[in-house]
N, C-alpha and C positions, 0 to 999 in steps of 0.2 A: 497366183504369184506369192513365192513367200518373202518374209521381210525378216534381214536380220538384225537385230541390236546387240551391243555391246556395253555390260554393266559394270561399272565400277566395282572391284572387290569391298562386301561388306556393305554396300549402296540398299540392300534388303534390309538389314539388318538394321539399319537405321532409317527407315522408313517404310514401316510395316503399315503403318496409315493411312499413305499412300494408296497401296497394293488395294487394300482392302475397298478404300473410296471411289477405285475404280472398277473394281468388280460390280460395286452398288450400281456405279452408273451405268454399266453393259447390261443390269436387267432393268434400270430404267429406261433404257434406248427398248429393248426388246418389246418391255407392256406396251410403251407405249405405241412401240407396231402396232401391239398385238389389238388395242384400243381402237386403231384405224383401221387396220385392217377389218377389224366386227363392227365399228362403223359405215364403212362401205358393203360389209356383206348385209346388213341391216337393211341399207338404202336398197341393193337391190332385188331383197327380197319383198320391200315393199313394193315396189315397181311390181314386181312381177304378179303381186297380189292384186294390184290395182287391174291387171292386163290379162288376170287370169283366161280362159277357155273351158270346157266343160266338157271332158269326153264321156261317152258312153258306152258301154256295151250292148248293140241292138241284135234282133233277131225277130224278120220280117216275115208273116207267114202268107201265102197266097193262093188263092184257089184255086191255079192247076196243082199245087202242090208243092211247086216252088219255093225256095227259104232263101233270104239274105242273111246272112250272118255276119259282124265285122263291128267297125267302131264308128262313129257320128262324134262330130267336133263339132259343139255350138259358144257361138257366145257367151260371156256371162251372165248376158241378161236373157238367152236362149231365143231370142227374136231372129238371127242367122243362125245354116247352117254355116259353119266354114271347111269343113272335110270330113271326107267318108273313108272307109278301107275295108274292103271286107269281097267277098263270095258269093255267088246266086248260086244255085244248085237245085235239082229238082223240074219238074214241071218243065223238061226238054231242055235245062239248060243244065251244064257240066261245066264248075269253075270258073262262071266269068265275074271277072273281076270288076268293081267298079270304083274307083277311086277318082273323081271330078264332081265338083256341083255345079251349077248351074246358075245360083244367083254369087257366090263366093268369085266365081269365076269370070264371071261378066263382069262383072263391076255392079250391076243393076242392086236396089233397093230392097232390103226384106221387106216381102208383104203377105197381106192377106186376098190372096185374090178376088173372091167376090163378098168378102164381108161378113163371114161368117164367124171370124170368131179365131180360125184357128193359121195358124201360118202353113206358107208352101214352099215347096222345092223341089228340084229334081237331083236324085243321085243318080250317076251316069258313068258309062263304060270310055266315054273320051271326050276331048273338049269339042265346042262346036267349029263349025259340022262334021266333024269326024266322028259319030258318037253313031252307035248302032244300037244301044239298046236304054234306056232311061226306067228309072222308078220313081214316080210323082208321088211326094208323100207329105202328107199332113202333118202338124202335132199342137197337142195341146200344151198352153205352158203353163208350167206349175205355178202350183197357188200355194197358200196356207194350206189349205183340205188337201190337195192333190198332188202328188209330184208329173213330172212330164209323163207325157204319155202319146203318142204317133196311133191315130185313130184313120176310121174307114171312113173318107170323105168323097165320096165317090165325086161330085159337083165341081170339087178344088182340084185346077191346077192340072189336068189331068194325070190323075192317079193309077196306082197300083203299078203293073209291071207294063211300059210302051202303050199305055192308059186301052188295054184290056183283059188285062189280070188282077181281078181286085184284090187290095190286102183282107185280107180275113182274120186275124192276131199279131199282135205284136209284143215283146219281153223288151223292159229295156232298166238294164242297170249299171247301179256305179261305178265306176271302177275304182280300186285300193290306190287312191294316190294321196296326198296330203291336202289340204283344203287351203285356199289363199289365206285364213286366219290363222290359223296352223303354221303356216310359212311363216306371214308376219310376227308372231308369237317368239318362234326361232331368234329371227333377226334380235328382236330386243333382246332376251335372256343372252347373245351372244353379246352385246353390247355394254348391259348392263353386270357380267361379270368380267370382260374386261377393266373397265370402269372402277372396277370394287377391287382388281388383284391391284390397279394401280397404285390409291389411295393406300393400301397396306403397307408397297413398299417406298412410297414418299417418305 
């Protein structure tokens, strides 16, 4: 919608001061968006830092020959899994897909099933009962010394491919995404030069 006014002849001319004081204030309306506006992206960047997720790039090897290949979604603190996507291939299988887990999906408890040490889970081809084919897999969580690592636990959880295919190697790395600090990092520096162009034009 446009608006129109009607200025008195000469009304500029004598009030150039005016003119000017209100320009001032159009970019003080503006920072001061702009202030709130990188205050809220601030906030929810830390949100998001606080709620991060941990993907991976895996790639499972098994002793018919078999490879899973695809990504694994854990927690921050890697004690759940909470999603898989990825391929089997090899070892009589062609393409299947498995994207469901098993304790994300139930509801049920991350655990260690008999105490060893290392957590369990099933990655799987559909939710239960519908599920035809399962990969019960272990991993270690990282430490200081160690980062994660999905080991051959033959005893946990029933393992390897429909627990008799056992894993024989496993690759698992980071993927290029930014890290929850990294985000939060953002947020401030967004806030904090907000903040700073305001102050200038006070």
């Amino acid at each position: 919608m446009k608006l129109a006014f009607s200025v008195p002849e000469g009304a500029l001319e004598r009030a150039p001061d005016t003119t000017t004081k209100i320009h001032r204030g159009n970019h003080m309306i503006k920072f001061r968006g702009l202030a709130k506006l990188a205050a809220v992206a601030a906030l929810g960047l830390f949100t998001l830092a606080a709620q991060a997720n941990v993907v991976r790039q895996v790639e499972l090897d098994f002793t018919s020959g078999a490879r899973y290949t695809g990504t694994v979604t854990f927690s921050d603190d890697y004690i759940r899994i909470l999603d898989t996507q990825g391929v089997l291939n090899g070892g009589g299988w062609t393409n299947r897909t498995l994207s469901w887990t098993w304790l994300a999906y139930t509801g049920q408890a991350a655990y260690d099933s008999n105490g060893d040490g290392y957590q369990n889970d099933w990655l799987m081809d559909g939710s239960s009962p519908n599920y035809s084919l399962f990969i019960g897999v272990s991993w270690r969580l990282p430490t200081a010394g160690a980062d994660l690592a999905f080991v051959s636990v033959v005893d946990s959880y029933y393992s390897g491919i429909s627990n008799g295919d056992a894993m024989v190697a496993s690759r698992v790395e980071a993927l290029d995404v930014p890290e929850p600090g990294q985000l939060g990092l953002v947020g401030i520096a967004l806030a904090a030069a907000a903040f700073s162009m305001r102050r200038r034009r006070a």
